[in-house]
C-alpha positions as CSV (number, residue, x, y, z in Angstrom):
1,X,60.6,18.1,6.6
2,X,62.6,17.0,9.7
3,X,62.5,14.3,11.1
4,X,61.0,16.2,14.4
5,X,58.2,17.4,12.8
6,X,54.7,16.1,12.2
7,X,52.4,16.9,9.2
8,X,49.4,18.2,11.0
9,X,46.8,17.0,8.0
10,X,48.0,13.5,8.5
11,X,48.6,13.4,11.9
12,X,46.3,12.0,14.7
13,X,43.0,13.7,15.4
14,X,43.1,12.7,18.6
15,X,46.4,12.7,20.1
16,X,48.3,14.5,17.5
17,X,51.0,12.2,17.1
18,X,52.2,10.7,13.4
19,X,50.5,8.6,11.8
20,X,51.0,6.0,8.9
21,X,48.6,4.0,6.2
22,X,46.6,1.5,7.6
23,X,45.1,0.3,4.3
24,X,43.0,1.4,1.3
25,X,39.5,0.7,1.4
26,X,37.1,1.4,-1.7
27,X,39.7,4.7,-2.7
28,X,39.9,5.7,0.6
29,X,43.1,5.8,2.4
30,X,42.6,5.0,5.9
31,X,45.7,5.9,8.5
32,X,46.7,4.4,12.1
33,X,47.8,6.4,14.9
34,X,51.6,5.0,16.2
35,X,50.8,5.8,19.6
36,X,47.3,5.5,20.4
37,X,46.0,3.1,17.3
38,X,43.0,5.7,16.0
39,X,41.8,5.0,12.7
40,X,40.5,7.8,10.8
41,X,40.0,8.4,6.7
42,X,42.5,11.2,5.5
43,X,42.1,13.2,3.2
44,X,38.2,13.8,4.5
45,X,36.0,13.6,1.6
46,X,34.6,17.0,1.0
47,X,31.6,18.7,3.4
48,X,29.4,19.3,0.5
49,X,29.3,15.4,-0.6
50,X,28.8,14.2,3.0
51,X,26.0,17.1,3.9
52,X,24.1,16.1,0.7
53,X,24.1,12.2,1.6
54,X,22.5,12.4,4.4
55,X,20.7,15.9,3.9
56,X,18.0,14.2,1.7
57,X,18.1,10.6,1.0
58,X,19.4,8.6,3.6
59,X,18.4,5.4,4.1
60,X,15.2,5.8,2.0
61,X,13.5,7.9,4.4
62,X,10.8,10.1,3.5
63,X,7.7,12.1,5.8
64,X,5.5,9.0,5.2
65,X,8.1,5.7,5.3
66,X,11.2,4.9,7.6
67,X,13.1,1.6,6.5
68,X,12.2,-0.8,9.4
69,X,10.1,1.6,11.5
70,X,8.5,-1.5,13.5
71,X,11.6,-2.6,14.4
72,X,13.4,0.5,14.9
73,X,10.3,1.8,17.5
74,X,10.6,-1.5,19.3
75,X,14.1,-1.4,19.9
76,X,14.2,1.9,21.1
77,X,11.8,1.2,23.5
78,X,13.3,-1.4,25.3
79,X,17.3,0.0,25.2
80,X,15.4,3.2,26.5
81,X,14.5,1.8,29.6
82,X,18.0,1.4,30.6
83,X,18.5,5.6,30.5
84,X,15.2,5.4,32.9
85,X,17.9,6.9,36.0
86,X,19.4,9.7,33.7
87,X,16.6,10.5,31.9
88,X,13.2,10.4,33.9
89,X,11.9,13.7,34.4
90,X,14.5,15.4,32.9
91,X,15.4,17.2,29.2
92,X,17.2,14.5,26.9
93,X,18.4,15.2,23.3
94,X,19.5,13.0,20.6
95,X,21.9,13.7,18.3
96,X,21.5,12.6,15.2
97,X,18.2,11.1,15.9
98,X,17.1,9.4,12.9
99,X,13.3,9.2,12.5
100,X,12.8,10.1,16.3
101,X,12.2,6.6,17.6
102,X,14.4,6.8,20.3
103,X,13.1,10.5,20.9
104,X,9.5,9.3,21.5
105,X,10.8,6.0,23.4
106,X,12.8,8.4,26.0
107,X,10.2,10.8,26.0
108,X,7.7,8.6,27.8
109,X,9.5,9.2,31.1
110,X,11.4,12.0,30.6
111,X,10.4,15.7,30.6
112,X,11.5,17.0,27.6
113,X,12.4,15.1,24.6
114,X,14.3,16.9,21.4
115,X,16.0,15.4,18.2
116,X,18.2,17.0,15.7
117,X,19.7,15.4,12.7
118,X,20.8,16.3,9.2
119,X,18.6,14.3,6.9
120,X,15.9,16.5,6.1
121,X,13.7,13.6,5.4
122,X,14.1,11.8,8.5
123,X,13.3,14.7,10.2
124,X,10.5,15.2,8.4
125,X,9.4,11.8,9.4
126,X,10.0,12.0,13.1
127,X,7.9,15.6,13.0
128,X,4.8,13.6,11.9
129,X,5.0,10.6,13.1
130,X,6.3,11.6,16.6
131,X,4.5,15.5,16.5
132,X,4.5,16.1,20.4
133,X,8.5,16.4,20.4
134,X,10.6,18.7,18.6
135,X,12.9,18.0,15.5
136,X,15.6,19.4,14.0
137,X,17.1,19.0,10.4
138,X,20.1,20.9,10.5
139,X,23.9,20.0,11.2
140,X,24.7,19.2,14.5
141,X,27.0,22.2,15.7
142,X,24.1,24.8,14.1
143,X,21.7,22.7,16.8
144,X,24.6,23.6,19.3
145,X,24.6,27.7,18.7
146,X,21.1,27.6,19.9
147,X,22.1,27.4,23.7
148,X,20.6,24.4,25.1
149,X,21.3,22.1,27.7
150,X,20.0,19.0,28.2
151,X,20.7,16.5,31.9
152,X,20.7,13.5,29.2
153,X,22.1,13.4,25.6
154,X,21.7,10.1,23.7
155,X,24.2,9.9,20.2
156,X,23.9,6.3,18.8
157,X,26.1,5.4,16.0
158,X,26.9,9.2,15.0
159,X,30.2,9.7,16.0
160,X,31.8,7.4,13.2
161,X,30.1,9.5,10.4
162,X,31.3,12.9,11.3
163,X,33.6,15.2,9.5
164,X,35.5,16.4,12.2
165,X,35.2,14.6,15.5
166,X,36.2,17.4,17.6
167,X,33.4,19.6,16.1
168,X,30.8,16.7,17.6
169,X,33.2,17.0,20.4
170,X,32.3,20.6,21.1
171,X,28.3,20.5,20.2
172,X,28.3,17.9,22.6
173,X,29.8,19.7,25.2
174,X,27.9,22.3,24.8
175,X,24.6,20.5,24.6
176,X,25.1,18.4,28.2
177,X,24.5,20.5,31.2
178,X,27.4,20.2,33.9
179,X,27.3,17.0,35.6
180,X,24.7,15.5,32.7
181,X,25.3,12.5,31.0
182,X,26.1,11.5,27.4
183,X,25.6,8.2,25.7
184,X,27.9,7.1,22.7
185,X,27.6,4.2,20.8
186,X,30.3,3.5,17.8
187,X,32.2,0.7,16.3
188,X,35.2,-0.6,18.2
189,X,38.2,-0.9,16.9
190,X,39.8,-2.4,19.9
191,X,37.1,-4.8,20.5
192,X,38.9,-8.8,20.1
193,X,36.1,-9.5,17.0
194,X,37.8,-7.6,15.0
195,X,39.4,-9.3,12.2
196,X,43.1,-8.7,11.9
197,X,42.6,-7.6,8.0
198,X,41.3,-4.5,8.8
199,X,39.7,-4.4,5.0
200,X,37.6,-7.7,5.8
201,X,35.9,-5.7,9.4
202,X,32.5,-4.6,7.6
203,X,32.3,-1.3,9.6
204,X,35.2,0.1,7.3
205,X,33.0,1.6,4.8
206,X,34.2,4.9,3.9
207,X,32.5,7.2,3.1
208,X,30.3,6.5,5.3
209,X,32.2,5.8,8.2
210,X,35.5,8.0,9.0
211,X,36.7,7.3,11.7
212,X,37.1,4.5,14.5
213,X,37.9,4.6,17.9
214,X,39.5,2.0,20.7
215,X,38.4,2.7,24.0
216,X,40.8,4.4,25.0
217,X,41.5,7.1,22.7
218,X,37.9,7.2,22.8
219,X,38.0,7.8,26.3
220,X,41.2,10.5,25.9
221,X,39.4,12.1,23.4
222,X,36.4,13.0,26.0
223,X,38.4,13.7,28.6
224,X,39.5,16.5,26.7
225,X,36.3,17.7,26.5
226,X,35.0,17.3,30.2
227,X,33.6,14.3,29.9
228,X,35.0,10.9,32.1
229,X,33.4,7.1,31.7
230,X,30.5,6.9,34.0
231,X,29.1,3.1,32.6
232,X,30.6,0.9,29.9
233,X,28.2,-1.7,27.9
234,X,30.1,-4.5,27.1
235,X,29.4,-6.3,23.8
236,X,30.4,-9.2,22.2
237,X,30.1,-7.2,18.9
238,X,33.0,-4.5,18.0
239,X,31.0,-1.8,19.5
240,X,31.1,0.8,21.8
241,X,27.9,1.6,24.8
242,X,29.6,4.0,27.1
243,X,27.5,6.2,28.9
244,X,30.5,9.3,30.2
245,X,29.5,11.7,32.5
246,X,30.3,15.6,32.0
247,X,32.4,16.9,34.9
248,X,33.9,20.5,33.3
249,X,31.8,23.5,32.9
């Protein structure tokens, strides 16, 4: 290969520039972007070992039991309140909703409240425990196909577990209506907590997590899908809680 050319299955996923190893973690090599410091897993594990994680057993989850449902309903209702001016009386989605908790915590003030996520037994949680909504349990670009749009999507700790980033990239485009909002939240590679031995930073746990973002690739990855930042969240923790705002058709 020259010394001018890139090879596109190592190369960035966001950028497209080379890449180089980062470090091994648990079998899993884990690259660095040279110019804009992405860290992704490469090779991907395969779909069908992914898909069956969370398709059925994730997190313990069955119709009857949700691993810290108490907590989880609380929590949801007070971070809901801050989507009160992009979601009151309006349709909100989440992606990759869990059990629903969020879904029922938005859905008090807005008008329409719909989850989708993978795990079939999460789902099947939400669905009884949260029946007035609708749930989903199928991948997230199948939700996509079915053509609706939504003022508000909410996506909380999703984006690191994908299989392809640009895929979420595109359902979520396609989910928000023009001008809508989207909320991300994902670990933060960027943030100053971070410890400089990558391998010590807990939220490098392939396979579970593949990929982590600084904010501004994060940012250039969006704005390649019509999205620019409307509201950061800052944390002390390495996370991100950016709310962008979709300006392209």
């Amino acid at each position: 290969m020259s010394a001018n050319m890139i090879d596109y299955d190592l190369a960035c996923e966001v950028c497209r520039e080379t890449t180089s190893l980062a470090l091994e973690k648990d079998g899993f090599p884990v690259r660095r972007c040279q110019r804009c410091e992405f860290l992704f897993v490469a090779p991907r594990p395969p779909e069908s070992v992914v898909i069956n994680h969370y398709a059925q057993n994730y997190r313990g989850a069955t119709d009857t039991f949700y691993p810290k449902a108490f907590d989880r309903k609380w929590r949801g209702f007070w971070q809901s309140l801050l989507f009160i001016p992009y979601a009151a009386g309006r349709r909100v989605l989440d992606l990759g909703c869990g059990g629903g908790f969020m879904v029922d915590a938005l859905g008090r003030f807005a008008r329409e409240a719909v989850g989708v996520d993978i795990s079939e037994n999460s789902i099947a949680y939400a669905k009884r425990a949260f029946s007035r909504h609708r749930f989903y349990a199928e991948p997230l670009s199948e939700f996509a196909n079915r053509g609706e749009q939504f003022d508000f999507v909410f996506s909380s700790e999703v984006l690191e577990h994908v299989l392809d980033p640009r895929e979420f990239m595109m359902t979520l485009r396609d989910c928000v209506r023009p001008r809508g909002f989207a909320y991300i939240s994902a670990p933060d590679a960027g943030h100053a907590a971070v410890p400089g031995d990558l391998a010590q930073w807990g939220d490098i746990c392939p396979p579970e997590h593949l990929q982590w973002f600084n904010i501004r690739n994060l940012t250039w990855l969006f704005a390649e899908y019509g999205f620019v930042p409307h509201r950061r969240f800052r944390s002390k923790t390495p996370s991100h809680s950016v709310i962008f705002q979709k300006v392209g058709s």
